[in-house]
C-alpha positions in Angstrom: 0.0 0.0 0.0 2.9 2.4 0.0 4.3 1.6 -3.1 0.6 2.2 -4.5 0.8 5.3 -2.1 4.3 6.6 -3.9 2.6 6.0 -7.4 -0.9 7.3 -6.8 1.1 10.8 -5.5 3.4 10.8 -8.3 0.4 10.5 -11.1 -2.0 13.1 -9.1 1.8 15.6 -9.3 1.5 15.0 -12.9 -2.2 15.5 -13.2 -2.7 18.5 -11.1 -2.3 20.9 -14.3 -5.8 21.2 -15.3 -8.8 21.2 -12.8 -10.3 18.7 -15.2 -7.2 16.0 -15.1 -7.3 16.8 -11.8 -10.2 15.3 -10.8 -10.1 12.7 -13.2 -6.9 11.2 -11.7 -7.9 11.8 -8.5 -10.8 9.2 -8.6 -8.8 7.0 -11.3 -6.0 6.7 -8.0 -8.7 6.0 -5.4 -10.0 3.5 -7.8 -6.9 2.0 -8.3 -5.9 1.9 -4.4 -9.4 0.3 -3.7 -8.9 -2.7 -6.5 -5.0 -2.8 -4.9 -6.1 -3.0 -1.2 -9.0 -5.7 -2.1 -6.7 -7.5 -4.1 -3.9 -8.1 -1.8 -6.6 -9.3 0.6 -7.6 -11.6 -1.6 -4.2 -13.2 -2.1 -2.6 -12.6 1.4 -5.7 -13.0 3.6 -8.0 -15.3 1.3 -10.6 -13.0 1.9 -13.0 -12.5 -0.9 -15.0 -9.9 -0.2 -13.4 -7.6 2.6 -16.5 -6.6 5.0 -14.7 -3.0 5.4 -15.7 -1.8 1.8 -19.1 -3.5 1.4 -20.5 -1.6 -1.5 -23.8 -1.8 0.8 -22.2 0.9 3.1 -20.4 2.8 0.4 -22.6 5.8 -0.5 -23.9 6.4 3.0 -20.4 5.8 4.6 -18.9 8.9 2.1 -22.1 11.3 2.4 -22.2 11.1 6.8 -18.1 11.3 6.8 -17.6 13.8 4.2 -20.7 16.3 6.0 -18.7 15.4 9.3 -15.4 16.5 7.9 -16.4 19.5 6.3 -18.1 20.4 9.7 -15.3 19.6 12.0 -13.2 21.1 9.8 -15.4 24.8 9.6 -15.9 24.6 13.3 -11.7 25.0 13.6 -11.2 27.6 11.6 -14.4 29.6 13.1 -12.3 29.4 16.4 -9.2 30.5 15.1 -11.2 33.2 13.1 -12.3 34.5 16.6 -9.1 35.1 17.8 -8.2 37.2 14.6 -5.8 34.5 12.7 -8.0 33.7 9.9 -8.3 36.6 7.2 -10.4 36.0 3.8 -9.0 38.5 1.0 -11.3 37.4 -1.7 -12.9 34.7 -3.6 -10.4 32.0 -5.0 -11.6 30.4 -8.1 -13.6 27.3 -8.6 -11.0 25.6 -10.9 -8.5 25.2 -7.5 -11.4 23.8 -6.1 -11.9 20.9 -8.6 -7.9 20.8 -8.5 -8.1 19.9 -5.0 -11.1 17.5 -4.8 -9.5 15.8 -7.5 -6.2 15.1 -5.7 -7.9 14.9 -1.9 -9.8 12.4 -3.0 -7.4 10.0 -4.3 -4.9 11.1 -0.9 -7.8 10.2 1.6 -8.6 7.1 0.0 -5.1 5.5 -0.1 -3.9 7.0 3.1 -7.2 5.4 5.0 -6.4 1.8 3.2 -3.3 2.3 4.3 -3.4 3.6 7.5 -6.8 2.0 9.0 -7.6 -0.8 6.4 -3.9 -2.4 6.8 -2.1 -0.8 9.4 -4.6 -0.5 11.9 -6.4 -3.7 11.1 -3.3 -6.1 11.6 -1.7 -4.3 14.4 -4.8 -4.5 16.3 -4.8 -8.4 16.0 -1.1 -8.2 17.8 -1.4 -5.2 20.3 -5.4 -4.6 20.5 -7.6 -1.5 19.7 -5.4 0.7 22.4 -2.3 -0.5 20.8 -3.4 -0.5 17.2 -4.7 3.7 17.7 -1.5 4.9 19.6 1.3 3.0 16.7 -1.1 3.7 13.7 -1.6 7.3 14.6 2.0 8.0 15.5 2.7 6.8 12.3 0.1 8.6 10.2 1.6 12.0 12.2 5.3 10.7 11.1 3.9 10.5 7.4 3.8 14.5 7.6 7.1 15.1 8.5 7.7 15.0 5.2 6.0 17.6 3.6 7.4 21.1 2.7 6.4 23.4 6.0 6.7 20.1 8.2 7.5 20.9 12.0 7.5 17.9 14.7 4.5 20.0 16.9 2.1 19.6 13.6 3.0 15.8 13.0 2.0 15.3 16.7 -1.3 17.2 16.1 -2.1 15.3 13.2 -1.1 11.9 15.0 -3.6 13.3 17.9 -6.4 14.8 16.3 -6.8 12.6 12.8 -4.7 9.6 13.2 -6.5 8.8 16.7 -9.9 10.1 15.2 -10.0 8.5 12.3 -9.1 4.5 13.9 -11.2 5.6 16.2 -14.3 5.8 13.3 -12.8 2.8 12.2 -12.9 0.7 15.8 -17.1 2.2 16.1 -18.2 1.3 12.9 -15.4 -1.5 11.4 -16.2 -0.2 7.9 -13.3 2.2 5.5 -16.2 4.3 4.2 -17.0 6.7 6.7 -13.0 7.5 7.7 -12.4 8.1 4.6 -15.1 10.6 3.6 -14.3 12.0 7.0 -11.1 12.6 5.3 -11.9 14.1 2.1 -14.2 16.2 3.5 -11.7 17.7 6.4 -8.8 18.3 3.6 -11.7 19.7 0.7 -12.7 22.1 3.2 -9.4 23.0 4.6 -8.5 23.9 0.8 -10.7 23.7 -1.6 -13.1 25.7 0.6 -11.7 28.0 2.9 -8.1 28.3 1.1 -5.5 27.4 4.2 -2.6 24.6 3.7 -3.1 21.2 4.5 -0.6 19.3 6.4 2.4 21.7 5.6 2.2 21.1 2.5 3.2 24.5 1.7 0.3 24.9 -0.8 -3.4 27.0 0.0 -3.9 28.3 -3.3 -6.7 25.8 -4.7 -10.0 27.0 -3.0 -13.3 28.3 -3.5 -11.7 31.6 -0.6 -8.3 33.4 -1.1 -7.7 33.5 2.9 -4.3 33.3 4.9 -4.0 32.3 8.6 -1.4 34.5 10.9 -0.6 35.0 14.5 0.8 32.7 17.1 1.0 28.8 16.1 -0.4 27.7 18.8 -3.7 29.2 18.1 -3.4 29.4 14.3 -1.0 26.3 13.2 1.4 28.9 11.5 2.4 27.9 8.0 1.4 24.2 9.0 -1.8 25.0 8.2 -5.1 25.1 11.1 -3.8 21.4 11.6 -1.3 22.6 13.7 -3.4 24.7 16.0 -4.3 23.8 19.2 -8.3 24.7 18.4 -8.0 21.9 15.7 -7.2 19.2 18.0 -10.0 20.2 21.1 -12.4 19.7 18.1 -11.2 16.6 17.1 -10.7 15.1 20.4 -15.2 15.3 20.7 -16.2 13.0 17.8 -12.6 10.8 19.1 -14.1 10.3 22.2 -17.6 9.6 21.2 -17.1 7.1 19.0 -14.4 5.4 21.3 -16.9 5.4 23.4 -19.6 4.1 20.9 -16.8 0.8 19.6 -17.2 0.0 23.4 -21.0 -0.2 23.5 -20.8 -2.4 20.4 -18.3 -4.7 21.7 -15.3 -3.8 19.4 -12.7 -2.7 21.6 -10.5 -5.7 21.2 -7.9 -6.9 23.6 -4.5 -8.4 22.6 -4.8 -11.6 20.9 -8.7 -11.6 21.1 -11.0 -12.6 18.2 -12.6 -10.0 16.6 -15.6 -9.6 14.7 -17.7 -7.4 13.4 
């Protein structure tokens, strides 16, 4: 899944030129990642049909994570508006929009297989849920040390507020839909809507707002992007908790070497 992961970012790099390719490549990788994932389940795990992308859950999965992201996502940069860090100069366009649907979409889909659907998945059958959340997020924070405006602070923010949050989706509701339209709908509406960087990535310019965040990085996440603030991770840590709390009332909280089902 990280070679697919190395490939899929190297083609949506090449496609980003045109909003239209763009997009286009964008679902083409998440396509591609999706028949990758199921098929090395199928050979390493003789599974068939993995239950964590039944088509039966699909479209509902993407429309309920996708509102949550986008929501989670408006109520941090609200708060950091409040404290005068986020300022809107004008309207962006709607072809940096499509730009960045185009690529978040293929990102959240292969970093959710990646991260939740194999990572998460088998750790959890050697160290348990807790174990399974703390290596799988740490690792999904380490993944962003490699972007362009990278600092150690924002990987940790990442690792706390998405990397817990999304296995945490994952332990409630055992299905790969609704983390990742939680995922495409945070980094569309980080970007594509309201025009800040994602991750560090160094990059704001492909949304719907032409906006810029200032003022101390504790409050604003500096050139990390809103990620980074600390406003980011109180929001994140609600729907964290609740659905924790919701994969322990179904029963899915699995200890170390434990059987686990659905």
């Amino acid at each position: 899944m990280l070679v697919v992961n190395s490939v899929i970012a190297a083609v949506n790099g090449a496609a980003d030129a045109t909003p239209l390719t763009a997009l286009i490549a964008g679902v083409a990788a998440g396509g591609l990642a999706l028949a990758a994932y199921t098929g090395l389940v199928r050979f390493l795990e003789g599974r068939r049909s993995p239950q964590e992308l039944a088509p039966a859950q699909a479209r509902l999965g993407l429309y309920r994570g996708i509102a949550l992201g986008l929501g989670l996502f408006a109520a941090t940069i609200a708060l950091v508006a409040m404290v005068g860090g986020y300022h809107v100069h004008g309207w962006g366009s709607i072809g940096g929009a499509l730009t960045t649907l185009g690529v978040m979409t293929g990102v959240s889909v292969v970093e959710e297989l990646t991260f939740r659907g194999a990572l998460f998945r088998v750790l959890e059958e050697k160290a348990g849920t807790w174990g399974a959340l703390a290596v799988s997020g740490l690792a999904f924070g380490g993944l962003h040390l490699v972007n362009e405006d990278a600092t150690l602070w924002g990987a940790l923010a990442i690792a706390i507020e998405a990397g817990l949050m999304f296995g945490a989706v994952y332990a409630a509701t055992r299905s790969l839909w609704l983390p990742i339209g939680l995922h495409l709908g945070w980094n569309m509406a980080e970007q594509g809507i309201f025009g800040t960087s994602v991750s560090g990535s160094g990059t704001g310019s492909g949304g719907l707002l032409d906006a810029s965040v200032t003022g101390p990085q504790a409050l604003t996440g500096g050139d990390f992007g809103p990620e980074a603030s600390i406003f980011a991770i109180l929001v994140c840590l609600v729907p964290t908790v609740l659905f924790l709390r919701a994969a322990k009332r179904r029963n899915r909280i699995h200890t170390r070497g434990s059987k686990q089902g659905a």
